[in-house]
C-alpha positions in Angstrom: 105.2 75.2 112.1 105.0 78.8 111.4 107.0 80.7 108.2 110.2 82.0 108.5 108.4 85.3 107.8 106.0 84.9 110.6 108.8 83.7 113.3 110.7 86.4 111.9 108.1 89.1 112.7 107.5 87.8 116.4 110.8 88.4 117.2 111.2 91.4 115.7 107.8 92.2 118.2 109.8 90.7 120.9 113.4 92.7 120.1 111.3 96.0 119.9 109.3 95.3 123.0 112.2 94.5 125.2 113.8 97.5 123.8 110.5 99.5 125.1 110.6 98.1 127.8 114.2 98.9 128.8 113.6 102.3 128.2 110.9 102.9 130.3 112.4 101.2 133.2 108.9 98.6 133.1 108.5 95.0 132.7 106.2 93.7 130.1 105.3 90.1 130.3 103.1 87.3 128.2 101.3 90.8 127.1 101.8 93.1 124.3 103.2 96.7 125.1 100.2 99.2 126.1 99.4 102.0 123.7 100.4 104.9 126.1 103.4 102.7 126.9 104.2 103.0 122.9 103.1 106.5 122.8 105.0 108.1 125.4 108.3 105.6 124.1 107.9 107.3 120.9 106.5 110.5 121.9 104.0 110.3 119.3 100.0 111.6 119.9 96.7 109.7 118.8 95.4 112.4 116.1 92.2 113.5 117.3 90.6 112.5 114.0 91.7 111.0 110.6 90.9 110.7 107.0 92.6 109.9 103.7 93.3 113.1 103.2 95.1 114.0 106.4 98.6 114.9 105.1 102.7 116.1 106.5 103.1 119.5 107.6 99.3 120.0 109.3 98.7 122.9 111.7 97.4 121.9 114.5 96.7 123.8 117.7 96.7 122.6 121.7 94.5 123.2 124.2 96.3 122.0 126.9 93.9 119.0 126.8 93.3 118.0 123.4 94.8 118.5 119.5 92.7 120.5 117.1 93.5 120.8 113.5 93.5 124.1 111.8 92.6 123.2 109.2 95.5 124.4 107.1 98.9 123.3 106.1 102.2 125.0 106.0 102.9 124.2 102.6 99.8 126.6 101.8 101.8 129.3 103.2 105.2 128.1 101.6 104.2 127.6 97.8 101.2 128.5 95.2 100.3 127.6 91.8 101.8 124.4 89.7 105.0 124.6 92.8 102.4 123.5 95.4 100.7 121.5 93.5 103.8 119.5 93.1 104.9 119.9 96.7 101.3 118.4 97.4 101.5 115.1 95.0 105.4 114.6 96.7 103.5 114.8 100.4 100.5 112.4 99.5 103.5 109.8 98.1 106.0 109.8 101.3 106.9 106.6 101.5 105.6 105.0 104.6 108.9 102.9 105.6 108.7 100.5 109.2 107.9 102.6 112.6 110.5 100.0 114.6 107.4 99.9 116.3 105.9 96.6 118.6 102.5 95.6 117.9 100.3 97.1 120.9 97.0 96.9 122.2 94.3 99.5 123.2 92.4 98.1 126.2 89.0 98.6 127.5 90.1 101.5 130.4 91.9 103.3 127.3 89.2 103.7 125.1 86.9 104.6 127.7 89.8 107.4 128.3 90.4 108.4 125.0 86.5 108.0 124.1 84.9 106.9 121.0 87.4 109.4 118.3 90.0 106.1 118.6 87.6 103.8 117.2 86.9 105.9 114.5 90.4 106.4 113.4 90.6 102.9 112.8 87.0 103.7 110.7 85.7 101.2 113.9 82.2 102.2 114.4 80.8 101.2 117.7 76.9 101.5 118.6 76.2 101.3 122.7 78.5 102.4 125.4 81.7 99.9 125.7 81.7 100.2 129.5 78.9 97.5 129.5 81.4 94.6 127.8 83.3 92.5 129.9 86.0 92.8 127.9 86.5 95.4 124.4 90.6 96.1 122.8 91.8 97.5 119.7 95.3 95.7 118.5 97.0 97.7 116.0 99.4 95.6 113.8 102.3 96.1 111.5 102.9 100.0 112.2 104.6 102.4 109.3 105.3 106.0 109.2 105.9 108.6 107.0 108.0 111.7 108.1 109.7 115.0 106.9 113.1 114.8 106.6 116.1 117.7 105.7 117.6 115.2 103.0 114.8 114.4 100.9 112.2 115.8 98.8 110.1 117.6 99.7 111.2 118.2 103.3 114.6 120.0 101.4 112.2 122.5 99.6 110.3 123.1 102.6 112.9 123.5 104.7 114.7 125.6 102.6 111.3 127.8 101.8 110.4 128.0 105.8 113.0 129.4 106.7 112.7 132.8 104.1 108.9 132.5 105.2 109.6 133.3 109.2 111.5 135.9 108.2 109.8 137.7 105.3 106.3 137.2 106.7 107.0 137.1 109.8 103.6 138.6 111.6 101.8 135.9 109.6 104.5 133.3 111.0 103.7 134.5 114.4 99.9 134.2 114.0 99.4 130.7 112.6 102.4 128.6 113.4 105.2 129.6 115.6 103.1 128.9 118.7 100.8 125.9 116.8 102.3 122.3 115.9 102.9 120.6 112.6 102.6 116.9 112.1 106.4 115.9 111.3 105.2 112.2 111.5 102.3 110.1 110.5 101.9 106.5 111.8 99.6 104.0 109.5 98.4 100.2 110.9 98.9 97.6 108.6 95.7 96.1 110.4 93.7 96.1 113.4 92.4 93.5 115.7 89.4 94.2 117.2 88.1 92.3 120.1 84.6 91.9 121.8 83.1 89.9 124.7 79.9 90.8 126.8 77.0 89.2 128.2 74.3 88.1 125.7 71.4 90.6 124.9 73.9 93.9 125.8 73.2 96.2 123.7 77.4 96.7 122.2 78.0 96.4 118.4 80.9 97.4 116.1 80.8 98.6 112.9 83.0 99.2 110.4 83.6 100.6 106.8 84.6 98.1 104.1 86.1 100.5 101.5 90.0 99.4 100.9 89.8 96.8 104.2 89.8 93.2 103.9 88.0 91.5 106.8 88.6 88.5 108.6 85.2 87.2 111.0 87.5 84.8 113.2 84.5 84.8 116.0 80.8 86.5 115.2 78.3 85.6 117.9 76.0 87.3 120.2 78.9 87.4 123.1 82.2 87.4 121.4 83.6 88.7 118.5 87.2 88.8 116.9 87.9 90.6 113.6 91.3 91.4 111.9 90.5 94.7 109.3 93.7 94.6 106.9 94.6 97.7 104.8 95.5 98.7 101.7 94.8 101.3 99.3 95.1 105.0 100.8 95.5 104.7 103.9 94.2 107.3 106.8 97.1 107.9 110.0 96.1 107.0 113.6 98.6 109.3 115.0 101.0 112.2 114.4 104.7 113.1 116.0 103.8 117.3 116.3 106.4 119.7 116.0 106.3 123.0 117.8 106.4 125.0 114.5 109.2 127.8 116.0 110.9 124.6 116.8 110.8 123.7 113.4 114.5 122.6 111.8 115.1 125.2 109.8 118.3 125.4 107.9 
C-alpha cells in the first residue's frame, strides 16, 4: 500500500490535470499532461538556458522565434551600492512555494523541437542524436516557483523604485526594457525522470552532472535506461513567466 503522502500527491496530479484539462477543452487519458499542454495552461516559456545564478527581474529580449537574455537585470538599473546588494540577497532567497502544477512529460518529438538546450536545463547531457532511440522523455516532477509580487519584499521596493525609474530615466527605460521582458516567474523541478530505450550498439548516451543531485539507476543497460535526478541545494529554473517590461505593474 502506498503513504498517505504518496496517494495524497497522485491526486493532487490527478485534481490539477483534470483542471488542465478542462481548460484547454482536451482530454488527457492513462498519460501525464504534455509540456506544451502545461506551458501554454500556464503561459509560462522554457528559458533558453539556466544556471544557479539565473535570478527574478532578468531582461530578456525576443526574436520572434527564441528568448535571449541580456544579460542584465532591472534591479541593476533600480538600486546601487549596499541597497542592491540587499535587493540582490532578498531575490536569490524568494521562497519557491508549489506551482499547482501536474507532473508532465517531455516526449521524444519535443526535444527533437525544442533541441538539445532542454536537456541541459535539467544539466542532462546527451552524446549522439536522440532521433535514433526508439523511445527518449524527460518527466519533470514536483514543480515550485518563485515570483515577484506587489505585497512582499522585494517586489514592494521594486515596484515602488520602477515606477520613479520610467519616468526619471526615461530614454534609458525606452532602450533596455520597455520593449524587452523580465522574468516575473521562475519554475524549479523537484526531480527529473529521464527515460531511454534504443536498439543495442546505437550510439545515444546521457550524461549528467552530480553536483547537489541525488541519482537513482532504476534500469542501466545497453537498451534501456531509467534514472530519477532529485534536487537540492541551489537550484537552477527550467522556465520563466516574462513580462513585457512597459507592462510591468507599476504602482
Amino acid at each position: 500500500m502506498l503513504p498517505n503522502q504518496d496517494l495524497n500527491s497522485m491526486q493532487n496530479n490527478q485534481d490539477l490535470t483534470d483542471l488542465l484539462a478542462l481548460d484547454l477543452g482536451i482530454n488527457i487519458v492513462d498519460r501525464r499532461p504534455y509540456a506544451k499542454e502545461v506551458f501554454k495552461w500556464q503561459d509560462m516559456d522554457l528559458l533558453p538556458h539556466s544556471s544557479t545564478d539565473t535570478l527574478l527581474c532578468e531582461i530578456f529580449e525576443w526574436n520572434g522565434r527564441n528568448w535571449r537574455t541580456t544579460g542584465n537585470n532591472l534591479i541593476g538599473y533600480l538600486f546601487s551600492g549596499d541597497l542592491l546588494n540587499t535587493v540582490k540577497e532578498q531575490l536569490i532567497n524568494t521562497p519557491k512555494n508549489s506551482a499547482l502544477i501536474p507532473d508532465f512529460e517531455f516526449t521524444k518529438e519535443s526535444m527533437v523541437e525544442y533541441g538539445l538546450s532542454l536537456p541541459s536545463l535539467f544539466n542532462i547531457g546527451v552524446n549522439g542524436d536522440i532521433k535514433n532511440t526508439k523511445s527518449f522523455s524527460i518527466r519533470v516532477n514536483g514543480v515550485t516557483k518563485s515570483r515577484i509580487t506587489n505585497i512582499d519584499a522585494p517586489g514592494i521596493e521594486i515596484l515602488k523604485n520602477y515606477s520613479l525609474f520610467t519616468q526619471s530615466k526615461s530614454k534609458t527605460y525606452r532602450k533596455n526594457i520597455k520593449f524587452n521582458y523580465l522574468s516575473t516567474s521562475l519554475f524549479y523541478a523537484e526531480s527529473v525522470e529521464i527515460f531511454l530505450e534504443k536498439e543495442s550498439g546505437v550510439g545515444v548516451d546521457v550524461s549528467f552532472q552530480t553536483e547537489n543531485v541525488e541519482v537513482d539507476a532504476k534500469i542501466d543497460t545497453d537498451t534501456k535506461k531509467h534514472f530519477i535526478l532529485k534536487y537540492s541545494g541551489n537550484q537552477a529554473p527550467f522556465a520563466a513567466k516574462f513580462t513585457k517590461g512597459k507592462d510591468f505593474n507599476i504602482m
